[in-house]
C-alpha positions, 0 to 999 in steps of 0.5 A: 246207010242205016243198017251198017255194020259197027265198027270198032271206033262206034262199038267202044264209043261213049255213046254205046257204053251205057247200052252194053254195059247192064249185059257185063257179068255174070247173072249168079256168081257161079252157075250153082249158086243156088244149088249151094244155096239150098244146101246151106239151108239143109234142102238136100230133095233139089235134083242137081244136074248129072254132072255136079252129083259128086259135088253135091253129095260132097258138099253135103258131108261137108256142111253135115260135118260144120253144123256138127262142129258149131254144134259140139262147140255151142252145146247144140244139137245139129238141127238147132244149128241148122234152126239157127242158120235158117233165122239169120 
């Protein structure tokens, strides 16, 4: 039968392994990854899906209030820290 069904014994065989495995786990560690990226990077002008826009304004508060604190304790302005995040 060339077009048969997989069964259990041929699905879990260590012949299929290798073509089902690269499929395994997520592409992003979560699904706003770089919705989180851009904001760490202080890029705040990126439409975020209706339903995240809460979490967004909220993690822009708390980033806005990082930067000031590493500013306060390095001696720096905010946008030098936000400067510095951005080289390295």
């Amino acid at each position: 039968m060339p077009f048969s069904r997989p069964t259990t014994s041929t699905a879990s065989s260590p012949r299929a392994a290798p073509t089902c495995a690269p499929s395994r786990g997520p592409t992003w560690p979560t699904r706003t990854w770089t919705l989180h990226e851009t904001a760490k990077l202080g890029y705040t002008d990126i439409a975020w899906p209706k339903q995240y826009y809460a979490g967004k304004l909220q993690l822009e508060r708390n980033l806005e209030r990082e930067r000031q604190i590493a500013a306060a304790g390095a001696g720096l302005s905010p946008q030098e820290v936000a400067a510095r995040l951005l080289e390295g």
